[in-house]
C-alpha distance (Angstrom), angle and dihedral (degrees) to the residues before:
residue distance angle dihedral
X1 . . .
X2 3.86 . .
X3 3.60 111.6 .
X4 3.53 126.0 -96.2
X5 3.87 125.6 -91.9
X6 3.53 136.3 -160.8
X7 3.87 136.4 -146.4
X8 4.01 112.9 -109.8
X9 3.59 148.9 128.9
X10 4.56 89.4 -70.1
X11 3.99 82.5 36.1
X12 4.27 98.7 136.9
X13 4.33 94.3 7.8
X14 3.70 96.7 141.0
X15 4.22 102.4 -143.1
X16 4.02 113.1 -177.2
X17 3.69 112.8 -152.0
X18 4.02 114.8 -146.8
X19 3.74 117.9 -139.4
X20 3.81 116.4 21.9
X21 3.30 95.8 -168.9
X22 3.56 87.5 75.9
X23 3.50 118.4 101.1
X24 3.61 97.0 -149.6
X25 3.67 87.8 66.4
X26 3.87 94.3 77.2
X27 3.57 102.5 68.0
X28 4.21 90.5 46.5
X29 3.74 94.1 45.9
X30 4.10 86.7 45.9
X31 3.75 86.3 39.6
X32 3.97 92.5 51.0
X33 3.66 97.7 52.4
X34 3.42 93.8 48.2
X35 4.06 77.6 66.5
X36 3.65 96.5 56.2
X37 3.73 93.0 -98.8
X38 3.87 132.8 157.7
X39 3.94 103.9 -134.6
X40 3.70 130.4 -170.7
X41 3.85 121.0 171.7
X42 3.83 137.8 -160.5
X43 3.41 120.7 -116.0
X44 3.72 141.0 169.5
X45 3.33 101.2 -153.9
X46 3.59 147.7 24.6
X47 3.92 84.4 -116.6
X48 3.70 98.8 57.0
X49 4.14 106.5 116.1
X50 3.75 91.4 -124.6
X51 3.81 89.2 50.1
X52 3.81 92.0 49.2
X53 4.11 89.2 52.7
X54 3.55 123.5 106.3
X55 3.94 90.6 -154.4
X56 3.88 98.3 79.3
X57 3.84 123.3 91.1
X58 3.79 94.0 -150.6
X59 3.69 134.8 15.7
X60 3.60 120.6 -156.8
X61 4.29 116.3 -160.4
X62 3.55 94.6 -164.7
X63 4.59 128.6 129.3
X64 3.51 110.2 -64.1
X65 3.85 106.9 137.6
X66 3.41 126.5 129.5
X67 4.18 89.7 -138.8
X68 3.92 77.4 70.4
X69 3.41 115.2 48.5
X70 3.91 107.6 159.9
X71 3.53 92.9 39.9
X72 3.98 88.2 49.0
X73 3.46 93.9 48.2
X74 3.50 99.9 54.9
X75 3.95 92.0 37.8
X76 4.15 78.2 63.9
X77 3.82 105.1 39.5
X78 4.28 83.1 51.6
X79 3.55 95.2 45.5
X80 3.93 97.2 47.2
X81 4.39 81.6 47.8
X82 3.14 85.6 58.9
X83 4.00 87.8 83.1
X84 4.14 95.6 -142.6
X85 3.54 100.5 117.9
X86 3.71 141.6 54.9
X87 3.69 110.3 -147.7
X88 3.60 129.4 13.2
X89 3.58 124.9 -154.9
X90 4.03 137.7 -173.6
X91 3.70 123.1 -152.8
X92 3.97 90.9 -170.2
X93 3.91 134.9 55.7
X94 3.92 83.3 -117.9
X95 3.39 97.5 66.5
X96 3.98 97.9 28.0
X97 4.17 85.4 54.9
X98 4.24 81.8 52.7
X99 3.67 86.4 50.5
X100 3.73 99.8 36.3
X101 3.77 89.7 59.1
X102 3.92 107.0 37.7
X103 4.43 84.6 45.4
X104 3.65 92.5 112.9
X105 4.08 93.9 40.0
X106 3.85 93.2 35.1
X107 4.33 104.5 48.0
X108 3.89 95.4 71.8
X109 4.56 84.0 64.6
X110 4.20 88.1 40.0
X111 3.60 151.3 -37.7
X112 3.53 109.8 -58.2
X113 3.73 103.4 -145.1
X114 4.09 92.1 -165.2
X115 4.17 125.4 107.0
X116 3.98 102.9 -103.7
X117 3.93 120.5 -95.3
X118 3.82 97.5 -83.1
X119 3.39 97.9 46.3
X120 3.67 101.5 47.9
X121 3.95 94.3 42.1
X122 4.05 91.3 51.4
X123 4.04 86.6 45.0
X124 3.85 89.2 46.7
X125 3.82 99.2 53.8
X126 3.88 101.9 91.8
X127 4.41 91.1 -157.0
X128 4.22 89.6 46.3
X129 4.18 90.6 53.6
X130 3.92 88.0 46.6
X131 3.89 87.4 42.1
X132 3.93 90.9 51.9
X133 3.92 88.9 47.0
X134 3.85 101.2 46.3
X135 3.89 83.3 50.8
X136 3.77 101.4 50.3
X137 3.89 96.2 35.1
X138 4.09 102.2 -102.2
X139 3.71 120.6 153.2
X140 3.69 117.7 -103.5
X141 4.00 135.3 112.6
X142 3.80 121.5 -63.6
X143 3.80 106.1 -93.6
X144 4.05 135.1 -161.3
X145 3.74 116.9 -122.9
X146 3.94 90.2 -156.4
X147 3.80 119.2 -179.7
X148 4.43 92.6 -159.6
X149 4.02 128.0 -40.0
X150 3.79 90.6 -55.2
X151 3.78 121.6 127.6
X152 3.95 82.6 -15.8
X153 4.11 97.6 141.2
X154 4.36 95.5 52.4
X155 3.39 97.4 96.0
X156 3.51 113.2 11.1
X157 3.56 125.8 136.9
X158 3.38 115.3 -149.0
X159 3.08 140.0 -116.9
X160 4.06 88.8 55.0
X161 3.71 127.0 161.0
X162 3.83 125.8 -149.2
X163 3.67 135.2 -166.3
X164 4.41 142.5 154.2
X165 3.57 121.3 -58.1
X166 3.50 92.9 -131.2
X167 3.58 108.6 24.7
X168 4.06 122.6 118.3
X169 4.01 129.0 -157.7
X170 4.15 97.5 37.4
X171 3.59 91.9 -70.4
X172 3.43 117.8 158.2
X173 4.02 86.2 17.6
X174 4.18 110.6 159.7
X175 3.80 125.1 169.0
X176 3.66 120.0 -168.7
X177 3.98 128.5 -166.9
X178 3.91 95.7 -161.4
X179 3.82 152.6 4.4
X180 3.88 97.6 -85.5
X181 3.64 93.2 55.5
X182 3.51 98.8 50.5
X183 4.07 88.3 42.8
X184 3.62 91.8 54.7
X185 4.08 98.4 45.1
X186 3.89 85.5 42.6
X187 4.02 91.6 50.6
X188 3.77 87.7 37.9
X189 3.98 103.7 49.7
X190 3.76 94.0 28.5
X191 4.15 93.2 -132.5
X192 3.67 124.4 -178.8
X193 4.27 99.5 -141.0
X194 3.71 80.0 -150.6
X195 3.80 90.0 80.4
X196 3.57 94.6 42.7
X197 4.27 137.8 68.4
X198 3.80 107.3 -122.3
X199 3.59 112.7 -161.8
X200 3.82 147.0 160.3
X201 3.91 102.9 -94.1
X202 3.99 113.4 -117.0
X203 4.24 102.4 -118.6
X204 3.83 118.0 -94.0
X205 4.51 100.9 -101.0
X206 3.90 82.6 52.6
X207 4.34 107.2 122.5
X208 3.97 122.1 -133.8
X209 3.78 112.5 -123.9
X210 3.74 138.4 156.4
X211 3.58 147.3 -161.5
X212 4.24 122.7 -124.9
X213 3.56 112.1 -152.2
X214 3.72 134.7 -173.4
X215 3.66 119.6 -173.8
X216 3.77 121.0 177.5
X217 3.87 125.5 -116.8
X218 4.07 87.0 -98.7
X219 3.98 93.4 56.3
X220 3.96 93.9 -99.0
X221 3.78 113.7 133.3
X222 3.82 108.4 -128.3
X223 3.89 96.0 -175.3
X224 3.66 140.9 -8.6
X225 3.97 128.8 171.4
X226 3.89 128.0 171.3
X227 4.68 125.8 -131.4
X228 3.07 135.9 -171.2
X229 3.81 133.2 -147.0
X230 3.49 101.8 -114.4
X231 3.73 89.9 177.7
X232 3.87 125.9 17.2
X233 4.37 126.4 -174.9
X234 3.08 119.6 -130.1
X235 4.26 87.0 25.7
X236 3.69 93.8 -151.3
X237 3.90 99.5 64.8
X238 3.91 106.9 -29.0
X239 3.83 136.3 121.2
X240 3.99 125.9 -71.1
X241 3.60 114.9 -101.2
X242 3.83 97.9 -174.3
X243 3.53 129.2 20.2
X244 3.65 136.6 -170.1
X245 3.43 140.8 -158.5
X246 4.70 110.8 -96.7
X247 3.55 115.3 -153.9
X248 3.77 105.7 -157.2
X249 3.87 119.5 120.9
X250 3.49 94.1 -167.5
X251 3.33 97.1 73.1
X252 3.45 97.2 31.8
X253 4.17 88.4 60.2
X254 3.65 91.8 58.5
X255 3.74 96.7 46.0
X256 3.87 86.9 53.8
X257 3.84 91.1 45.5
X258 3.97 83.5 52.9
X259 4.05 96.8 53.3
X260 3.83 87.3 48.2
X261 3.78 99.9 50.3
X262 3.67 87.7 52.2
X263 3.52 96.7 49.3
X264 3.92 100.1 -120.7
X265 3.73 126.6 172.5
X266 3.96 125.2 -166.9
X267 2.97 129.7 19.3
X268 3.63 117.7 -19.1
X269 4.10 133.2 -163.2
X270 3.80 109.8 -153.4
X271 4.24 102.4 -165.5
X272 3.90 110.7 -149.2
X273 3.85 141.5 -179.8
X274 4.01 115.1 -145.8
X275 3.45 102.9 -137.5
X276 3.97 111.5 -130.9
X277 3.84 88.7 -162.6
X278 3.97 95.6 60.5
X279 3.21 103.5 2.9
X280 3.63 94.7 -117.5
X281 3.98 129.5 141.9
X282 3.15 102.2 -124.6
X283 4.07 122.6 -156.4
X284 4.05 110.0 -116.3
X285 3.85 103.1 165.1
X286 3.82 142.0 -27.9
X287 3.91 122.7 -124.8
X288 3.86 106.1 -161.3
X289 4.08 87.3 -152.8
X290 3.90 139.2 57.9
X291 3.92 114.3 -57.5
X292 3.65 123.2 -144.9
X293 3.81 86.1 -104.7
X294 3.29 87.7 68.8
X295 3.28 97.7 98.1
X296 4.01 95.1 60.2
X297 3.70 79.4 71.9
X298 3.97 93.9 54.0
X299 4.14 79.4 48.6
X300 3.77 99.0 50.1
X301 4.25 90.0 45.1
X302 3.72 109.3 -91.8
X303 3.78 114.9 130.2
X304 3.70 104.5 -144.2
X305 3.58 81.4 171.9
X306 3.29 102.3 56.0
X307 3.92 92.1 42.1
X308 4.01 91.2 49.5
X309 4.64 86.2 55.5
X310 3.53 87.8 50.1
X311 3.53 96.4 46.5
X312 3.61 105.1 51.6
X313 3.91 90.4 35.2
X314 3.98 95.7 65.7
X315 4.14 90.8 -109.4
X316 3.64 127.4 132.5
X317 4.08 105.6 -86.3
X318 4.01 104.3 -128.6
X319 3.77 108.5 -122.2
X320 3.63 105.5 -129.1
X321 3.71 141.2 -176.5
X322 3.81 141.7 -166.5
X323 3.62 120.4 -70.2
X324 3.65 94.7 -166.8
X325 3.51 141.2 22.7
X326 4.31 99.0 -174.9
X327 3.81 93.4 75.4
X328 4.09 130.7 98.3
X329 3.96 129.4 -169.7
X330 3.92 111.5 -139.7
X331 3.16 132.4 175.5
X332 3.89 106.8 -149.9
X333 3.80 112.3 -162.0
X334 4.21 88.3 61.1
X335 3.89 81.8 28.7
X336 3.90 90.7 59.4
X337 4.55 88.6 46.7
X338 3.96 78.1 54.9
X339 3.85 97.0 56.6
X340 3.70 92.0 38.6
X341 3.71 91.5 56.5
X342 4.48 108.3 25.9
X343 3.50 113.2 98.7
X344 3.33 82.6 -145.3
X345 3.71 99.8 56.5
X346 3.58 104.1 136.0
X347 4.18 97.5 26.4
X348 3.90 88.6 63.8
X349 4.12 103.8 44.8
X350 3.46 113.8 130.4
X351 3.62 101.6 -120.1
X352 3.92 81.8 59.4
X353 4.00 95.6 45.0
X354 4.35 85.3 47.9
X355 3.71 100.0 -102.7
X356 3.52 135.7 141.0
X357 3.60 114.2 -146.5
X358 3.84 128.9 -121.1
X359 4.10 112.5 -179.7
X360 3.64 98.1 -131.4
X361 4.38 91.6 -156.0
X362 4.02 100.7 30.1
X363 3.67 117.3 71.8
X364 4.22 117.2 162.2
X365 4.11 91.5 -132.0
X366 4.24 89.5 44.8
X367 3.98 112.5 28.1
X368 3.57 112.1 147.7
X369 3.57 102.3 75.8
X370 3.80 82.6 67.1
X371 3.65 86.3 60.2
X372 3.91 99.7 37.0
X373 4.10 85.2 52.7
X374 3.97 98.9 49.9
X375 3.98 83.7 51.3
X376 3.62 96.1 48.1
X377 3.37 92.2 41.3
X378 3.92 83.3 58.4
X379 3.59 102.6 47.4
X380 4.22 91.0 46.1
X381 3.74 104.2 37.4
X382 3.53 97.7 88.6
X383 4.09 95.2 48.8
X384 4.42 87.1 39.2
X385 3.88 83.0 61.8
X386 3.57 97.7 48.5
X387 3.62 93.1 53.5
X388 3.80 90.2 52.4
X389 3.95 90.0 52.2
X390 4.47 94.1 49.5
């Protein structure tokens, strides 16, 4: 049964969301509707979540894989040319680097809900966020600015991690505990550390967490909240499997005083370690686009939906703030690999921790994409994990 609509002032906007594999697509296309909006999505496959959803009007199986970017991209430019919708919106840095560049090209067909060019390439280039924050006194882990190999070992701390400056999803991701090891993968891969963030590597114990931002198309922020990772699969670099709301408004302050200085518009994902030495949350990345966390804000009564309409429609964006802090996100087929494998599997449940559980993929009027997601998540786990060890 499709999900119900309502009449209103976005009542009939037709909004296409890029890459339904995404899970951060469910709670926008479900969040959408609920406005009276006429919602197709892009998909790659039948097995995509968003494809497996009952909630959108149209589904379109067309190229939008990140294994083919030039053929994706111009999939995208044509399809947005082809004048049928009237916003567009990416839930991934793919997709929001297709948008980002083709903006100018691209807003005559629709609204283009992606930062422009500059922005997004200075917020996607791992070293130049650490850069900003080493400069203006944010949190995060001391970083190299290298210019090649050269000179690299002088003042290195070890144990340091490095990975791409433009990369997304760990990939890429190497720690090293001492010179030889970093000599030897250096020598062996033949890397230029100019393409790559070198940093000291935040101590195994340490908890993922992030920051979702929205700030308004005239640089006000409209809401922000911090998470944590309560529980993460695999624990020594994987994904979160349950998150949960983190009240701590120091961090949160700096993470807003990042997405400012850098100009960002939307909604914004700040990633973050929380450092068990200090204590501190420590900046790791920014992802000018919705996180999968995102939808612990949906949860805990923020309508990124609604905020993201009245955004890119010239409205006033309705500041908004959490309703409740006693709620967690997870995502219970990785969730399950988590308990199977943590140590601490039955210390860390969330009845125990004081949270009430919302299933961030299953929900009883839309259930397949829980379904199309555990097999997908079967069929690409193995070639996801190889990408995280190149």
């Amino acid at each position: 049964m499709k999900h119900k609509t309502k009449s209103g002032p976005y009542a009939g906007k037709h909004i296409l969301i890029l890459e339904g594999y995404c899970k951060q697509c469910l709670p926008f296309i479900r969040g959408f509707k609920e406005q009276g909006c006429e919602v197709s999505v892009l998909c790659s496959s039948r097995l995509d979540c968003a494809y497996a959803s009952v909630l959108p009007d149209h589904k379109i199986l067309g190229t939008c894989d990140v294994h083919k970017p030039e053929e994706s991209e111009e999939y995208i430019v044509n399809l947005v040319k082809t004048g049928r919708f009237d916003m567009v919106f990416p839930p991934f840095d793919f997709s929001a680097r297709i948008l980002s560049h083709h903006k100018d090209e691209l807003s005559g067909y629709a609204v283009i809900y992606a930062n422009d060019r500059s922005v997004f390439d200075v917020a996607n280039d791992k070293r130049e966020v650490m850069r900003i924050c080493m400069e203006h006194g944010i949190p995060c882990p001391k970083t190299y600015m290298l210019k090649g190999n050269d000179g690299l070992l002088q003042d290195m701390l070890f144990p340091i991690a490095i990975k791409p400056r433009s990369m997304y999803g760990a990939r890429g991701f190497h720690a090293f505990g001492d010179v030889g090891e970093l000599r030897e993968y250096l020598d062996r891969k033949q890397i230029d550390l100019s393409d790559f963030v070198v940093q000291e590597l935040i101590p195994a114990g340490s908890k993922v967490m992030g920051a979702n931002i929205f700030v308004d198309r005239g640089g006000r922020i409209k809401s922000s909240y911090l998470y944590v990772s309560e529980h993460v699969y695999p624990e020594d670099g994987g994904t979160s499997t349950l998150n949960a709301i983190l009240l701590r408004d120091d961090i949160l302050r700096y993470c807003e005083k990042l997405v400012l200085l850098l100009g960002l518009r939307g909604i914004v994902g700040v990633d973050l370690m929380l450092d068990n030495r200090d204590n501190a949350g420590k900046v790791i990345e920014i992802n000018p686009r919705p996180v999968h966390g995102i939808s612990l804000g949906f949860f805990a009564g923020v309508n990124h939906a609604l905020q993201v309409l009245q955004d890119a429609f010239g409205e006033d964006v309705a500041a908004m703030e959490l309703k409740r802090t006693d709620v967690c996100s997870r995502i219970l087929q990785t969730d399950v690999l988590w308990f199977l494998s943590s140590p601490d599997r039955f210390r860390r449940q969330p009845g125990k921790l004081g949270y009430k559980v919302k299933e961030q993929m299953f929900f009883m009027d839309d259930p397949l994409p829980w379904f199309a997601f555990l097999l997908q998540g079967l069929k690409d786990y193995r070639r996801k994990m190889k990408e995280k060890r190149q």
